[in-house]
N, C-alpha and C positions, 0 to 999 in steps of 0.2 A: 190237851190240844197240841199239835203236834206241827209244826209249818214248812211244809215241803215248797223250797221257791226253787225252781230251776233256771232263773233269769233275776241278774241283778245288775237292770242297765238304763241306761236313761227311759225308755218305754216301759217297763216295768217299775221304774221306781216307783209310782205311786202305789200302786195297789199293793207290792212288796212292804213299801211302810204301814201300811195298814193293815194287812194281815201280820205283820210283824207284831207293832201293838197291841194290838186285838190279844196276840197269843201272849207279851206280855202282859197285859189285866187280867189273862186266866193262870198267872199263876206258870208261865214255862220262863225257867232260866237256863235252859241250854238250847242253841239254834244249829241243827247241823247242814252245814254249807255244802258240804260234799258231792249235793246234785245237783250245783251249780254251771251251767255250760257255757252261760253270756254273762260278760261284766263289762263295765264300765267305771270312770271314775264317781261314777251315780251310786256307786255298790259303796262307797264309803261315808257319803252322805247321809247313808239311807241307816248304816250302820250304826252310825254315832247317835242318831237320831233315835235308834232304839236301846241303847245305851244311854243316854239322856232319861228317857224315860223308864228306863231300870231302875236306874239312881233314883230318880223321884218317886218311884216306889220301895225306895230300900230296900231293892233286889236284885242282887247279883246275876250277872248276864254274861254268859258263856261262847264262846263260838269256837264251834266244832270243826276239823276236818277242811277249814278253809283254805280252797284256790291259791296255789301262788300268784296266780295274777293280784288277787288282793293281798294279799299279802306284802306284792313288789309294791302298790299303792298306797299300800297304807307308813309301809317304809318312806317312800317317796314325800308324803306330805306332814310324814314326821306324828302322826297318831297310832303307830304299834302300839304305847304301851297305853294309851287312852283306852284303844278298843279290846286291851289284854290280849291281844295277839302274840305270835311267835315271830323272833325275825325270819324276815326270808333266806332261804338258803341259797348260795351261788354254787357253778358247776361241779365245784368240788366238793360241795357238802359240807363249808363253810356258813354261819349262821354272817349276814351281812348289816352292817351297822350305819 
């Protein structure tokens, strides 16, 4: 199973976790973000949340390709290395801390 979300915002959070889940119980540890177009600080909630329940299935949970928008969010609220993300890069191509 394979979960294509194009929307990760407060109107999609719900069904986004659930389909998120969903594709964690079958067994997918990598989720690729990259057709991501809408975000919100919802996209990080929704994140952890699937990350939480990776862990409690003792399985590692990957994220692909992800948005700098999230990426500046996740930086912002201090869970990069929670969610194993990369830091965000600033205009120079500088990783930001």
């Amino acid at each position: 199973m394979s979960v294509s979300i194009t929307s990760l915002s407060f109107s999609s959070a719900k069904e986004a976790l659930k389909t998120g889940l969903e594709a964690i119980k079958g067994g997918q540890t990598a989720f690729d973000l990259g057709s991501i177009t809408t975000t919100d600080s919802s996209s990080i909630a929704v994140m952890l949340a699937w990350q939480r329940a990776a862990k409690a299935a003792s399985t590692p949970l990957q994220f692909l390709n992800t948005p700098d928008n999230i990426l500046s969010l996740a930086a912002l609220y201090g869970v990069t290395d929670l969610l194993g993300l990369p830091a965000p890069v600033n205009a120079h191509g500088e990783a930001t801390h």
